[in-house]
C-alpha positions, 0 to 999 in steps of 0.5 A: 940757965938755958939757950934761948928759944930764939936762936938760930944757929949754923955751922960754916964752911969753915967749921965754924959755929955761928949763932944769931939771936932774932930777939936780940939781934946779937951774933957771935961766930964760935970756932967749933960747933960744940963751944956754945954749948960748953959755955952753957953747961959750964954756967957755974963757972961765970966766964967772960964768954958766959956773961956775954951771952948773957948780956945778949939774950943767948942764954936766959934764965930757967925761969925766963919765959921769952915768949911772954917777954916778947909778947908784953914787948908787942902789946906795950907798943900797939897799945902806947898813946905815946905815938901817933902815926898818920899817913894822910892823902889829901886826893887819891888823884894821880897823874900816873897810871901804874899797872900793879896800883891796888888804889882806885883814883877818884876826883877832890882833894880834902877840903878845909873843913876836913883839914881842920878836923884833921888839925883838931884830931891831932890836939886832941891825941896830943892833950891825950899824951901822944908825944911823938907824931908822925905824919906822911903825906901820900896819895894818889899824888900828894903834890896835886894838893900843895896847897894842903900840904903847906896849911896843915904842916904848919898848923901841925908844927905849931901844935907840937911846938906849943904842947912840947911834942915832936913832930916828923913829917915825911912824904911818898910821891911819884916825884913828877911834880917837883918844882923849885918852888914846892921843894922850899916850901917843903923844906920850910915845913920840915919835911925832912924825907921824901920818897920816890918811886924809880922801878928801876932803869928808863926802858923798866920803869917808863912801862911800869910807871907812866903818865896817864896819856902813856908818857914814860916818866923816868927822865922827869923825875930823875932831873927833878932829883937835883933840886934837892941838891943843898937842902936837908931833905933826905931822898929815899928811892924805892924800887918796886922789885919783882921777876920782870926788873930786879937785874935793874937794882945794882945799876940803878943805885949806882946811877942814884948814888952819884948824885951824892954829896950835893943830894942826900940820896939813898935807894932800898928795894921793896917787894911787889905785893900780889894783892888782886885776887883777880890777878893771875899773874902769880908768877911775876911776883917773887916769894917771900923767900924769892925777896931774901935771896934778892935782898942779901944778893943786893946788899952783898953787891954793894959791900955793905950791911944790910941796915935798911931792910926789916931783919934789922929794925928793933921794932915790935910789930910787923906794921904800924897798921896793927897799932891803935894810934895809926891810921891811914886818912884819905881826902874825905877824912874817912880814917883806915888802918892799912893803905891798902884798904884806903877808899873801900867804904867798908873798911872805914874806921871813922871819919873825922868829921863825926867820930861818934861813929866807930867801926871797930871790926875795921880795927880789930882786924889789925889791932886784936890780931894776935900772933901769939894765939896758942893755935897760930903757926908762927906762936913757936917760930924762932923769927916770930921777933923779927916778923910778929906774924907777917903782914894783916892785911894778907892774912885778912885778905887772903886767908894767909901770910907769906912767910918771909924767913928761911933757914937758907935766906938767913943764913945768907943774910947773916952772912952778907951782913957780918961776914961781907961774903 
């Protein structure tokens, strides 16, 4: 028997031991450094403790090989026809004029003939196996086009229904348009979670997200919150967090979270991803170390587990994006494999309305990207399982990923999460 390659230990302050496996996310704290390793050189004797850590991916067998293990776990998901992931824009018109928006905005919405192809590419996958659909509605701003929204939900709904499939529908918008009215008839199309953008407080985000003629449109979207007040639409605030507004975040979750119980509310931040490389303004933006420490420090604030960022999700890819059956769809019916790729011509996958022509360059720079390659950096990496090699699409567009782990920040995550220090 052997220690697993994928964990990660530190001695605490207090003298004790802590291990904390990436693969199978188990931890366990030991009152002195050397008992880890007693129990493992003590296998013969199959103790309580010895099974436990077997049972939870510590100790393997000598004949384990947890690289090839973790690597069939990666390619059984991005390969599966079980699932299809769309996230489908039906205009790239918005309303907003965000600085940091990598999306050119440009005029039409997705015309009948493409909704209907869309409807049509969805049967097809699901006579094909797909079994499990997942379809988000984002933009430019969705909710300029809810008329499309409501006729190709329903016909999705109806498609799942028929072919005992399931469908999930979820949306990002900028969340100025709610009205009373678009709030029914998404709640009619079982769209059951929705997610805004609040870049933290008024002053912060009016600057950062405001309506095209120069408005700040804080107090806008936050009144809009209420109208979701009894229905079953979970609301999920993001806040777009770099150097210039993360001392917002504890104050701005605490002013979202009082709108609970009559809205199901919640808030996560997300990083601000430097994608122009025209733009110079690199020291705005936080490292992927930066954000861990921002992370834990948020999630130490609020006294609770951390559950809602990446180190937790059981998931075997960095990205949907690296799956085949994902795909991002804009309102021409041009299919992408990223959203930050979504109206740039050479990236097309195909288009829906004549799918005999396929750019499989487009997709092997996600799909056939391989982290376990013998001369990649992260083949060896003992939070290679929680990142599978980080994001394509930096690495596709700026010749390298950002690593978002380190031995200080996960120790610091580990303990804010299991310790509540």
């Amino acid at each position: 028997m052997k220690a697993s390659i994928f964990n990660f230990s530190y001695e605490r302050s207090d003298g004790s031991y802590v291990v904390f496996n990436t693969f199978s996310k188990a931890v366990i704290a030991f009152d002195e450094k050397n008992k880890f390793e007693e129990i493992l050189n003590d296998s013969q004797e199959m103790s309580e403790e010895f099974k436990a850590l077997c049972a939870n991916g510590m100790i393997v067998s000598d004949e384990t090989d947890e690289l090839a293990l973790l690597k069939y776990f990666h390619y059984k998901a991005k390969f599966s026809s079980e699932y299809l992931i769309l996230t489908v824009a039906p205009t790239m018109q918005c309303n907003f004029a965000c600085p940091y928006c990598y999306e050119t905005p440009h005029n039409g919405q997705m015309e009948k003939g493409v909704q209907d192809a869309l409807v049509d590419f969805i049967r097809e996958k699901i006579q094909s196996g797909a079994r499990d659909i997942d379809l988000t509605w984002y933009g430019g701003e969705p909710l300029l086009c809810p008329d499309v929204i409501d006729h190709v939900s329903s016909e999705v709904a109806a498609l799942a229904e028929a072919y005992q499939a399931k469908a999930n529908f979820t949306m990002v918008t900028n969340g100025s348009l709610l009205t009373k009215d678009i709030v029914t008839m998404l709640e009619k199309n079982k769209i059951h979670s929705i997610q805004i953008t609040l870049d933290g407080l008024a002053e912060n985000h009016n600057v950062r997200r405001p309506y095209r003629g120069g408005q700040g449109s804080f107090e806008r979207i936050f009144n809009n919150l209420h109208l979701f007040a009894g229905t079953k639409i979970r609301v999920n605030i993001r806040m777009n967090v770099d150097k210039q507004n993360k001392a917002d975040y504890a104050a701005l979750r605490r002013m979202v979270e009082s709108l609970r119980p009559e809205v199901e509310i919640s808030v996560y931040p997300a990083i601000v991803e430097h994608l122009n490389k025209d733009d110079l303004r690199e020291d705005v933006y936080l490292s992927g170390a930066e954000y861990s420490e921002f992370l834990t420090d948020c999630y130490g604030d609020a006294g609770e587990e951390a559950e809602n960022i990446a180190l937790s999700r059981n998931r075997r890819y960095f990205c949907t994006a690296e799956l085949e059956n994902c795909y991002v769809v804009d309102e021409k019916g041009n299919l992408y494999k990223c959203w930050d790729e979504i109206g740039k011509e050479e990236f097309v996958c195909m288009n829906l309305l004549d799918r005999t022509k396929v750019n499989y360059c487009a997709i092997s720079r996600f799909v056939a990207d391989d982290p376990f390659d013998a001369n990649s950096k992260c083949r060896m990496c003992k939070f290679l399982p929680l990142c599978f090699g980080g994001c394509r699409y930096q690495k596709n567009y700026f010749g390298r990923t950002k690593c978002s782990f380190t031995s200080a920040g996960m120790i610091q995550y580990i303990e804010n999460k299991y310790f509540h220090l």
